[in-house]
SEFI-909946 format. One line per field, with one value per residue (C-alpha): residue number from 1; chain; x, y, z. Coordinates in steps of 0.5 Angstrom, whole numbers. Each point is the difference from the previous one (the first is absolute). Layout:
BEGIN
pos	[NUM,...]
unit	[A,...]
x	[X,...]
y	[Y,...]
z	[Z,...]
//
This chain:
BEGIN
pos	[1,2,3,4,5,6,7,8,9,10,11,12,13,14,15,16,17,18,19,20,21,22,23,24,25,26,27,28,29,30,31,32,33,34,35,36,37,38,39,40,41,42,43,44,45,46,47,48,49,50,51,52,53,54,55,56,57,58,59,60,61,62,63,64,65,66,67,68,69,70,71,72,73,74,75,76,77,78,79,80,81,82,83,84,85,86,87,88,89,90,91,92,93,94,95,96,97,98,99,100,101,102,103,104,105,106,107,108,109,110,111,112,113,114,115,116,117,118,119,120,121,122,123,124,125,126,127,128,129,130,131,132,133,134,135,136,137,138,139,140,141,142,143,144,145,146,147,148,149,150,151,152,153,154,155,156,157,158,159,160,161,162,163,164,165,166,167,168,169,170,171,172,173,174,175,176,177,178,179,180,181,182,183,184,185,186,187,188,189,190,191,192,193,194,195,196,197,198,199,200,201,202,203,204,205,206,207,208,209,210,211,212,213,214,215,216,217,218,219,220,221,222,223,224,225,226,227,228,229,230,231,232,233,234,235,236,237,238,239,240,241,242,243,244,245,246,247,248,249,250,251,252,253,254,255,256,257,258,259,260,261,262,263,264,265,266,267,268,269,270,271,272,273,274,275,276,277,278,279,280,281,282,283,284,285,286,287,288,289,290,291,292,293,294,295,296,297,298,299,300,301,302,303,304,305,306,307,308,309,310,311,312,313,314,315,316,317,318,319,320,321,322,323,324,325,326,327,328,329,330,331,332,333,334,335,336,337,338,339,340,341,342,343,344,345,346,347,348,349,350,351,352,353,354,355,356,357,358,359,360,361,362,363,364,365,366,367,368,369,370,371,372,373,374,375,376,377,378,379,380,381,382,383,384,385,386,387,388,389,390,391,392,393,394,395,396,397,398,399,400,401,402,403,404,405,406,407,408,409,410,411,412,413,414,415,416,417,418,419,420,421,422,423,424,425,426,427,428,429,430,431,432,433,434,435,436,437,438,439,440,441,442,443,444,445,446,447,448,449,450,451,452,453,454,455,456,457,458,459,460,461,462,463,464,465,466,467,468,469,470,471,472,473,474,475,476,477,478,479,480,481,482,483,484,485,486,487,488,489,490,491,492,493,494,495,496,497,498,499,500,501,502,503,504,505,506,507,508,509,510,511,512,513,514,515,516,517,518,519,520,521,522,523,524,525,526,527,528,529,530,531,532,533,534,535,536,537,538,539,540,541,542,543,544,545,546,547,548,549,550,551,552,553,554,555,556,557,558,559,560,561,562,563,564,565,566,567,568,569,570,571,572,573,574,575,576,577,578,579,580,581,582,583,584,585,586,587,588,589,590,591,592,593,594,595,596,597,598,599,600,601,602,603,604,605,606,607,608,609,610,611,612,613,614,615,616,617,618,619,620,621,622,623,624,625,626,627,628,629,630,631,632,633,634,635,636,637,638,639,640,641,642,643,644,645,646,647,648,649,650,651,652,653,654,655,656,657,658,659,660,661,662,663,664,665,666,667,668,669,670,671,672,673,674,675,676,677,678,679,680,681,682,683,684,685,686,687,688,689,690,691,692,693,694,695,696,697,698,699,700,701,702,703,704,705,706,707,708,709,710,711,712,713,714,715,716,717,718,719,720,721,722,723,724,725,726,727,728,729,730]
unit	[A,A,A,A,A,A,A,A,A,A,A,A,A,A,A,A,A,A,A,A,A,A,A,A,A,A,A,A,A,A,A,A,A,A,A,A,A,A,A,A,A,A,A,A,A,A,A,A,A,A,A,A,A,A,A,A,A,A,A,A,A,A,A,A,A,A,A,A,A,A,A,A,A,A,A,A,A,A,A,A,A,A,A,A,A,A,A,A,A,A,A,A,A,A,A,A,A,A,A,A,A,A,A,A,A,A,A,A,A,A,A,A,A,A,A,A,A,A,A,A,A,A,A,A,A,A,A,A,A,A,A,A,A,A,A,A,A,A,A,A,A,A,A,A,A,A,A,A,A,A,A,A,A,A,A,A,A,A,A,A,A,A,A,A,A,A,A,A,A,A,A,A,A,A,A,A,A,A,A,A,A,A,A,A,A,A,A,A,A,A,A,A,A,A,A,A,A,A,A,A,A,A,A,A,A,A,A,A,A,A,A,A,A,A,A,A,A,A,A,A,A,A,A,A,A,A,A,A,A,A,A,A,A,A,A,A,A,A,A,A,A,A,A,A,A,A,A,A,A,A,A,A,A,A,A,A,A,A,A,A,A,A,A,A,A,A,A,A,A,A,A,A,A,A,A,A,A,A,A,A,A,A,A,A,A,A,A,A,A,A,A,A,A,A,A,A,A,A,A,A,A,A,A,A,A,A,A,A,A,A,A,A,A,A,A,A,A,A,A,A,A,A,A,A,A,A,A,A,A,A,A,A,A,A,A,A,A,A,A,A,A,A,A,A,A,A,A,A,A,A,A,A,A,A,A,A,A,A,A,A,A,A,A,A,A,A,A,A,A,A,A,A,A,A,A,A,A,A,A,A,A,A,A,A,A,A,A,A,A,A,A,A,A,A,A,A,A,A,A,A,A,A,A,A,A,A,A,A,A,A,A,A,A,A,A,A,A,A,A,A,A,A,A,A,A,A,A,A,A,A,A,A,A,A,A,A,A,A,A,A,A,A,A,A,A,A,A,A,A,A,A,A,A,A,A,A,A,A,A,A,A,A,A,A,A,A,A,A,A,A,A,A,A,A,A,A,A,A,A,A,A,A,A,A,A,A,A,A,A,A,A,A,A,A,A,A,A,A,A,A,A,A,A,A,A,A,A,A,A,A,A,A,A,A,A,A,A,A,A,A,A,A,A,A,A,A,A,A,A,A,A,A,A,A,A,A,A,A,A,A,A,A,A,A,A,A,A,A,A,A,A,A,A,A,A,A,A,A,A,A,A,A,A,A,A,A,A,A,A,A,A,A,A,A,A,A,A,A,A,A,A,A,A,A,A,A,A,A,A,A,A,A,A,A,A,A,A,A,A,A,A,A,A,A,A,A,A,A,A,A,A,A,A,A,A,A,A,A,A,A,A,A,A,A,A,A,A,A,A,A,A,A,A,A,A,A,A,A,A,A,A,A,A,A,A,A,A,A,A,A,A,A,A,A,A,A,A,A,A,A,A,A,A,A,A,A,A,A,A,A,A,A,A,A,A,A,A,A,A,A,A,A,A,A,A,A,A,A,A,A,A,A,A,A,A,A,A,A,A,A,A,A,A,A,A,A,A,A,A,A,A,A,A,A,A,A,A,A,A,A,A,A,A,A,A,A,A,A,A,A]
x	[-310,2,0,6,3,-1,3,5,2,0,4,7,-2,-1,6,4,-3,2,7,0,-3,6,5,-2,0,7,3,-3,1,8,1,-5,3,2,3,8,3,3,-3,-5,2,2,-6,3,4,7,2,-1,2,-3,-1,6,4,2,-2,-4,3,-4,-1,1,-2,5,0,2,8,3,2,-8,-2,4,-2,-8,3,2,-7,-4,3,-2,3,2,6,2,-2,3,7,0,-4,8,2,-5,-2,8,-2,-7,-3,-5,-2,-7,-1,4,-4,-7,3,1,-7,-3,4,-1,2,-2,1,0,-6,5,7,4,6,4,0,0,-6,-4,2,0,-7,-3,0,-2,-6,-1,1,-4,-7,1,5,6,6,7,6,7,6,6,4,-4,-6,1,7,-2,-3,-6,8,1,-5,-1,-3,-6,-7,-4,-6,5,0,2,-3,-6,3,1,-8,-2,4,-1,-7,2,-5,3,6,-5,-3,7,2,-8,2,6,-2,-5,5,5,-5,0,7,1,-6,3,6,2,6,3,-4,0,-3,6,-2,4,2,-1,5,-3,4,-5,-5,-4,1,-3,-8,3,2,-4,-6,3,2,-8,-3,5,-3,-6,0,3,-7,-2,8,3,4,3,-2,5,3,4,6,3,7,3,-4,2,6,-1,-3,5,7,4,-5,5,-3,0,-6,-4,-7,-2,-3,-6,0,-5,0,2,2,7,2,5,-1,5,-3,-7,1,2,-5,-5,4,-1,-6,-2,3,-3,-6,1,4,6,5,7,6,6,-3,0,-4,3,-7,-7,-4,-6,-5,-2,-5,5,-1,5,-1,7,7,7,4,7,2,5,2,4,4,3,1,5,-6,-4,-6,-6,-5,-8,-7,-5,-7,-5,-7,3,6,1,6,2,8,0,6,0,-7,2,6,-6,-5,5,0,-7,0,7,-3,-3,2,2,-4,5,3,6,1,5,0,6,-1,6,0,3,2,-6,2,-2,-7,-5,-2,-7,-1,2,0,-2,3,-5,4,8,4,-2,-8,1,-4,6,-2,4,-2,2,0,3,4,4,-3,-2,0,-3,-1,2,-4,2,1,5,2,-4,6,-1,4,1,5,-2,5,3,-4,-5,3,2,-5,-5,6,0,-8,1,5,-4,-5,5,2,6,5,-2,6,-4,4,2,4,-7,-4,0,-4,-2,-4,-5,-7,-3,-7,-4,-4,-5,-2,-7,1,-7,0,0,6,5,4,-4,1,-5,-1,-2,1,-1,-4,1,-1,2,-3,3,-2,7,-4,5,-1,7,0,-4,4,1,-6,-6,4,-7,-5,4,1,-8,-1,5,-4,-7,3,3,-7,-3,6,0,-6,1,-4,1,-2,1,6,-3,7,2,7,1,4,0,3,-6,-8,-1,-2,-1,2,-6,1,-7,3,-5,3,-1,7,1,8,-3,-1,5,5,7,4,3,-6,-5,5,3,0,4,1,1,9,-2,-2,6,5,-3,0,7,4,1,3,-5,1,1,-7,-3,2,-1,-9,1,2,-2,-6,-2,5,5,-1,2,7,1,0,4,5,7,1,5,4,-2,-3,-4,-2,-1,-1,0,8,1,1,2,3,-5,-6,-5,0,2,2,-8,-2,4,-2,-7,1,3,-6,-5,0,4,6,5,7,3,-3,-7,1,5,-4,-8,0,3,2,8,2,-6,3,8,3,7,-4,-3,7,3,-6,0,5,-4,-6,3,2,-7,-4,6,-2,-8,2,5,4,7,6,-2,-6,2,5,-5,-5,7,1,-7,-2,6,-2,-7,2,3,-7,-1,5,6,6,3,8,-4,-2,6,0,1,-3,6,0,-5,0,7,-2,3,-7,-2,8,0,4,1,-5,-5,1,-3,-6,-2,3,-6,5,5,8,1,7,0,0,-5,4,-2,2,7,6,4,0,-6,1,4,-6,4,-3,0,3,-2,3,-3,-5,-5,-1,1]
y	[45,7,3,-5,1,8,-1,-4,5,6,-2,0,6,3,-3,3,6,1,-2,5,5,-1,-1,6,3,-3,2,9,0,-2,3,6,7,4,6,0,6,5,-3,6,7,4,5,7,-1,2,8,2,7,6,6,1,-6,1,-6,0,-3,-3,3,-4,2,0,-2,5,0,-3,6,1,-6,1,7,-3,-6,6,4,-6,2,7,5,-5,-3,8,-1,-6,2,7,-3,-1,6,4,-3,0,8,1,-6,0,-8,0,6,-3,-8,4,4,-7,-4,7,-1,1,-8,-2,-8,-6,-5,-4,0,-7,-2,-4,1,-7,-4,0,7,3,-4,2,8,0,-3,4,7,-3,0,7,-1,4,-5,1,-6,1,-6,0,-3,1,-3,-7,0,-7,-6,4,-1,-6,-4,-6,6,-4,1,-6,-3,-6,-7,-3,3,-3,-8,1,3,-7,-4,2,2,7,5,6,-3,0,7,3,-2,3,6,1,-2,6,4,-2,3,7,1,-1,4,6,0,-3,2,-3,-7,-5,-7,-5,-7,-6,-7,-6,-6,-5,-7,-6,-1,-1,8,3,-2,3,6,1,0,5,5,-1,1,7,2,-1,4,6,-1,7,3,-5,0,-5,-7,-5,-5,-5,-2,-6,-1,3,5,1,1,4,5,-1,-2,-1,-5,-7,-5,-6,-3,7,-4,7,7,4,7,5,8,4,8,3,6,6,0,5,6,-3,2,7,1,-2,5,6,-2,1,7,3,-2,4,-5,3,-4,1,-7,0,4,-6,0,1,0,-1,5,0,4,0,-7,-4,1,1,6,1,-1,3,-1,2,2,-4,3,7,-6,-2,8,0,4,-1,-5,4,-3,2,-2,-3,0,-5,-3,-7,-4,-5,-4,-4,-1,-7,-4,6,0,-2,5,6,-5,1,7,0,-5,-3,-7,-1,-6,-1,-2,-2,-6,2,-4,1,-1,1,0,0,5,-5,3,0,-5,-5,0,3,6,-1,-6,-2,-7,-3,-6,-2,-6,2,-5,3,1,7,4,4,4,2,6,6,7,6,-3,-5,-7,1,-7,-2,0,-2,-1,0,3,7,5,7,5,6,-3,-8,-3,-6,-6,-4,-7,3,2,-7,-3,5,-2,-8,1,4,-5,-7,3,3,-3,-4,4,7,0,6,3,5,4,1,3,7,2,-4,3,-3,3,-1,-2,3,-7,2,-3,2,3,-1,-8,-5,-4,6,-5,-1,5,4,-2,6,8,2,6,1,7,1,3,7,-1,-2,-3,-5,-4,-6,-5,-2,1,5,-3,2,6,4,-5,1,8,0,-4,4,6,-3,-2,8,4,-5,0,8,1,3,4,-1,4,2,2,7,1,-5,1,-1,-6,-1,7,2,2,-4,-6,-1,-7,-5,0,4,3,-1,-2,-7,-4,0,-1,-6,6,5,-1,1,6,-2,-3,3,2,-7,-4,-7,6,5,-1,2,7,0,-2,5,6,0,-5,-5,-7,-5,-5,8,1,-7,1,7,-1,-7,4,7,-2,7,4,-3,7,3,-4,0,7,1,-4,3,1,-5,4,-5,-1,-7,-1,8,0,-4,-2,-8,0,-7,-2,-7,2,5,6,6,8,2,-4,2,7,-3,-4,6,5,-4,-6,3,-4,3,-6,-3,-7,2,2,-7,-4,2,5,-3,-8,0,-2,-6,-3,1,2,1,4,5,1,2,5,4,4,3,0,3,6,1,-1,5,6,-1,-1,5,-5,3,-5,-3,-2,-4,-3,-3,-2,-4,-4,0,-4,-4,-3,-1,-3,-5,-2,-2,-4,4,-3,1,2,5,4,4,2,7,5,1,-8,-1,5,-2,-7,-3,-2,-4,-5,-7,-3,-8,-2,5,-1,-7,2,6,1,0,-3,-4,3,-1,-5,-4,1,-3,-5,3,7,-3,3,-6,-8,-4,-4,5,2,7,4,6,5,4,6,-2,5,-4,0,6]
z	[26,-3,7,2,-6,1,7,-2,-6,5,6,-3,-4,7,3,-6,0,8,-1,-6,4,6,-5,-3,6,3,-6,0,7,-2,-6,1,-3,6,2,1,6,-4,-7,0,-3,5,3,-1,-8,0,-1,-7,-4,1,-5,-4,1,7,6,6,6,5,5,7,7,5,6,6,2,4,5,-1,2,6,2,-1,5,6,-2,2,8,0,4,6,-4,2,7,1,-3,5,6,3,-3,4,6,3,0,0,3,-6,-1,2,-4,-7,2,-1,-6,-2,1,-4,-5,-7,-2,-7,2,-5,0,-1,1,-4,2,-5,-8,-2,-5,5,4,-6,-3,7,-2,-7,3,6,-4,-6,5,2,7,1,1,1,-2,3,-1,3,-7,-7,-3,-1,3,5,-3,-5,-5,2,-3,-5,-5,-1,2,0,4,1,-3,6,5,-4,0,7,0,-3,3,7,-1,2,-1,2,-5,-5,2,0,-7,-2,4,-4,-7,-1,4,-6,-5,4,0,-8,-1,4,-2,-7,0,5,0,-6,0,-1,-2,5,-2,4,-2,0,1,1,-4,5,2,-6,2,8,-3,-5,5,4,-5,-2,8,0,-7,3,6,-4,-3,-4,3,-3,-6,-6,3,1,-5,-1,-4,-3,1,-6,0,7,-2,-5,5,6,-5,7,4,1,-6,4,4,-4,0,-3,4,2,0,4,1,5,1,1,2,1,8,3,-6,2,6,-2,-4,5,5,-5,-2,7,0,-6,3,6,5,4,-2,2,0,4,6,7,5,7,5,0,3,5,3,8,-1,-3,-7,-6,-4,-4,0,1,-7,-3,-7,-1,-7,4,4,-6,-2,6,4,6,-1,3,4,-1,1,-4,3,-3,3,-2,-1,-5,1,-7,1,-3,4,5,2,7,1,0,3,6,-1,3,5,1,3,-6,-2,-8,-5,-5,-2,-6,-6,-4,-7,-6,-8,-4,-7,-6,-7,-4,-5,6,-1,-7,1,0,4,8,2,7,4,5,2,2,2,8,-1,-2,-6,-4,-6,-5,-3,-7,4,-3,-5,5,4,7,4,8,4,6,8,5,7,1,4,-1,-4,-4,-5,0,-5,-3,2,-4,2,-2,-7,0,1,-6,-5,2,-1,-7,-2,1,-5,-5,-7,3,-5,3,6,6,3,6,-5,-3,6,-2,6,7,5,7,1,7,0,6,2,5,6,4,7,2,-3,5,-4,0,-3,-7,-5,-4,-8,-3,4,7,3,7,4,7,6,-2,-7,-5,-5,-3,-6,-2,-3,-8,-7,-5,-5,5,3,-2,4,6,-1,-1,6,5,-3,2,7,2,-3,6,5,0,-1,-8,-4,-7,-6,-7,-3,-3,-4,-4,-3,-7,0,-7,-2,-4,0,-5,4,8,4,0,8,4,6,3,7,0,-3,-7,0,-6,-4,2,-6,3,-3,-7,-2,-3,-7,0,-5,-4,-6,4,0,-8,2,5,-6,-6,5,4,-3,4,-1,0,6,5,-4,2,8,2,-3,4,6,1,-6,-2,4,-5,-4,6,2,-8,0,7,-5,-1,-9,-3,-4,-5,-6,3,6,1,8,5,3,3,7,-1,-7,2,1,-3,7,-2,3,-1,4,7,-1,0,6,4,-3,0,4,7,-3,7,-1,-5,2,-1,-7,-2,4,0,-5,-5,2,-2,7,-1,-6,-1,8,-5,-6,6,3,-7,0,7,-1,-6,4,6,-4,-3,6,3,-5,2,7,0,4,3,0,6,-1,-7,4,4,-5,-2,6,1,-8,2,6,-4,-6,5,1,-7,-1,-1,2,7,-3,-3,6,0,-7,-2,-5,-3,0,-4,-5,-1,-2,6,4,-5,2,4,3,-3,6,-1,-8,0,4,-2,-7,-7,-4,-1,-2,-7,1,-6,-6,-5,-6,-5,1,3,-3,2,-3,2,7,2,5,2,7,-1,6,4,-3,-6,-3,-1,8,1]
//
């Protein structure tokens, strides 16, 4: 008797005990401290004052220049680019070519291991990876860093929700795999660069009762798979509380919502710093330089490449061509991957299938400034998001098939289309406009097909590597989030296709700017680029714009920007800053009225980031051209100027600066009637006029035509118009 009765009275206290201990679990592992990117201090504390007051700046390495870096190039030919350059001079009179070609063959050529020929995410990626395990590497791109598709992204880094509904779905493991992938490579990226990634949290709305168990489930398996490289958990939201976080979501039909975490990013500086950091570390990093040929040896085999500085033929000068001379090749061109794969073997088929996808950027007042929203269900089966970046609200994107093109234009289908989408999940009595499209640009995605796959028509989910007989090592396709997987992937096929040794890097450069701390990453010879903390880092901290205001005197939204953009480099481009002449802000001169870029930081992208156009600086470096196409043309003229005093630019090439800026801020959405506008157009004031047609569409604002009846001087009823001469709409 007292057995059962002790059994009886032991059983549901071990089932409450295991549901308490399971709860309790549930309820750590959701709630649990955790350490935000960026929260931390930062590794290397803020310049301070040493004896008598005075401040110590960092003191920063820099990179090479760009005129060294190109003399490195011609270096790694030796003295056959000398040969080959005469051998025609010579031979009309001395018939010395086989002497000048075995000259050649005992040359004193220094080759690259390897030579990368575009400096995207993933070109520029794969050179911090190589030159951080001991190799010697060597980049050239034709246009600028980031000038392709690597500025033209969602600027989020996610493992991706709905590749993981269609993982579940479809029961799709290499779905599943992909989004694991990229959930621990999201945490890399805001490690190494915490400056320039945040974690942003992203609404669900959820219409039906019956989607909240469905979503609520989703978010829960991706916070799962983040496991320990994830952050905050996910939640869900009432509807008043919904609305309270998102005040523009449509109320109607509003069951409540769900908000998960992901990461967003300045693409377009990660890019550059990526390519700088690479260059710091001893990478041969040279933009605006084109690859003209492949070059091979007697048994067929690539071993370097014709290229041409493209910045002397904006100078009015002749382009000359030199050779580069590498073990290995490494074609990482994004959406022009197949142009250089033709270089190598022109029947090569191609491997790209382009896509094209447009983002439209929305004044700020659009969106909270901390909260994005996903639409996983448009009126066409698309997933649309919605996003704050950069004071302003990006929204896309679009996909679907395209053309290859430099500089693609957005359609206005497609912008159509976007704001239709927007408006169906707006509050009814916010009216989106085309007048509030502040900027409109398409990004071509390189999806990639397999040569060597049976079905050639399948396209790959993730990246693509391939090499050919000759040995072009082609890396395409994949996404911002994991650019690093692929560079280590890209890296560990070279060091086996070309029979590379690497090695430890002996002179680690102090990328901090102090020998108060060294980088966790052991360069050993084996990948660290999970470790390696990207230029900017090392100093940065969510306090650090405090120090940037108390010492230099610049404005509060200019201080936030230039530590969340060049990290600890903000002491530099502050410093760069030209005096107000004022007593507060005491530097730092707006480029734009509207937005928080300033003088400094052109200087710093001419000095210290191979800066060669105006496009490179209103684009990439800052990213005005990204988020106001008009605001940029109203500050090209100033720009042109600095950039002109740096550059030593004579009166041609500014004009040609002009006319180029032009023609690309047409990409950005910068409306066609506005192509022929002139410098002294816009200084003037006179860009900024539309005709009726043109006001209706790209107009911010409506005309102040009436007047309201309490500040009417005339009798009530009379409901006077104003003029079109009246002041009032001047």
């Amino acid at each position: 008797m007292a057995i059962r009765l002790s059994r009886g009275f032991l059983r549901p206290f071990i089932y409450a005990s295991a549901a308490a201990v399971a709860g309790g679990g549930i309820l750590y592992v959701s709630y649990r401290p955790r350490n935000l990117p960026g929260s931390d201090p930062a590794a290397v504390p803020p310049p301070g004052y040493g004896e008598g007051g005075s401040f110590v700046p960092p003191r920063f390495p820099q990179a090479k220049s760009r005129e060294q870096q190109i003399a490195d190039l011609k270096k790694s030919a030796g003295i056959r680019e000398i040969a080959e350059k005469t051998k025609g001079v010579f031979s009309a009179f001395l018939g010395t070519n086989d002497v000048i070609e075995q000259r050649g063959a005992e040359d004193d050529a220094d080759p690259y291991d390897l030579l990368i020929i575009g400096g995207g995410a993933t070109g520029t990626g794969i050179a911090l990876d190589a030159v951080t395990r001991g190799l010697k590497v060597a980049l050239v791109e034709r246009d600028d860093f980031a000038s392709g598709t690597s500025s033209k992204s969602t600027k989020l880094v996610h493992g991706g929700v709905r590749y993981l509904e269609k993982a579940v779905w479809e029961l799709d493991y290499n779905q599943y795999k992909l989004v694991r992938e990229a959930l621990r490579e999201r945490k890399y990226f805001l490690d190494t660069a915490p400056h320039l990634s945040m974690w942003l949290p992203i609404m669900i709305p959820v219409q039906k009762w019956w989607q909240a168990p469905y979503f609520w489930a989703g978010t829960k398996f991706y916070d799962l798979l983040a496991g320990s490289e994830g952050i905050e958990s996910s939640y869900f939201l009432t509807k008043s509380r919904a609305l309270d976080a998102f005040p523009m979501l449509k109320k109607d039909n509003l069951f409540g919502a769900l908000v998960y975490y992901d990461g967003a990013h300045n693409d377009s500086r990660m890019n550059v710093s990526l390519a700088m950091t690479a260059a710091l570390y001893g990478s041969t990093i040279v933009n605006h330089v084109e690859v003209t040929g492949l070059m091979k040896d007697e048994n067929g085999k690539l071993n370097g490449a014709r290229v041409k500085d493209l910045v002397r033929e904006k100078d009015g000068k002749v382009a000359e061509e030199f050779t580069i001379r590498a073990k290995g090749i490494i074609n990482a061109t994004g959406p022009f991957t197949d142009s250089i794969r033709k270089m190598d073997d022109q029947g090569a088929s191609d491997i790209v299938a382009p896509s094209s996808g447009v983002h439209v950027i929305l004044p700020g007042y659009y969106s909270p400034s901390k909260m994005g929203l996903i639409d996983p269900a448009t009126s066409d089966g698309r997933v649309i998001f919605f996003l704050p970046w950069q004071g302003n609200t990006i929204a896309g994107t679009t996909d679907a098939p395209t053309s290859i093109t430099q500089n693609p234009i957005a359609g206005e289908e497609e912008i159509s289309w976007i704001l239709s989408e927007i408006q169906g999940y707006l509050a009814p009595d916010i009216n989106v406009r085309r007048g509030d499209v502040l900027a409109a640009w398409s990004g071509i995605r390189p999806l990639v097909r397999d040569p060597k796959s049976k079905n050639t028509e399948s396209l790959v989910r993730n990246h693509l590597l391939t090499a050919s007989d000759s040995g072009l090592l082609t890396c395409a396709g994949g996404k911002w989030t994991t650019y690093r997987q692929m560079a280590e992937e890209t890296v560990d096929e070279a060091l086996r296709l070309y029979n590379l040794k690497p090695g430890p890097v002996l002179q680690v450069p102090r990328i901090s700017g102090t020998e108060m701390v060294d980088d966790s990453a052991p360069l050993d010879g084996t990948c660290q680029t999970h470790q390696v903390r990207l230029l900017g880092a090392h100093g940065f901290s969510k306090t650090l714009f405090i120090n940037l205001i108390q010492h230099f005197g610049v404005e509060t939204d200019i201080a936030k920007h230039l530590t969340e953009s060049y990290g600890d480099r903000a002491w530099t481009v502050a410093a760069l800053s030209a005096p107000t002449e004022k007593r507060f802000p005491v530097r730092g001169i707006r480029i734009s009225p509207l937005y928080p870029f300033i003088d400094g930081e052109i200087r710093y992208a001419v000095r210290h980031e191979y800066a060669q156009t105006a496009v490179d600086v209103l684009a990439r470096r800052t990213r005005l051209a990204f988020l106001n196409a008009q605001a940029a043309l109203e500050a090209l003229p100033y720009v042109i100027d600095l950039m002109g005093e740096e550059l030593h630019w004579d009166a041609k090439r500014r004009k040609r600066e002009w006319k180029d800026t032009v023609q690309f801020l047409a990409s950005m959405g910068l409306p066609r009637s506005k192509l022929g506008v002139t410098r002294k157009d816009v200084e003037s004031g006179a860009a900024g006029e539309y005709d009726e047609h043109e006001r209706k569409l790209y107009s911010r604002h409506d005309r102040p035509a009436d007047t309201m009846e309490s500040d009417s001087k005339f009798a009530s009823g009379e409901n006077v118009v104003l003029s079109t001469d009246s002041p009032a709409n001047k």
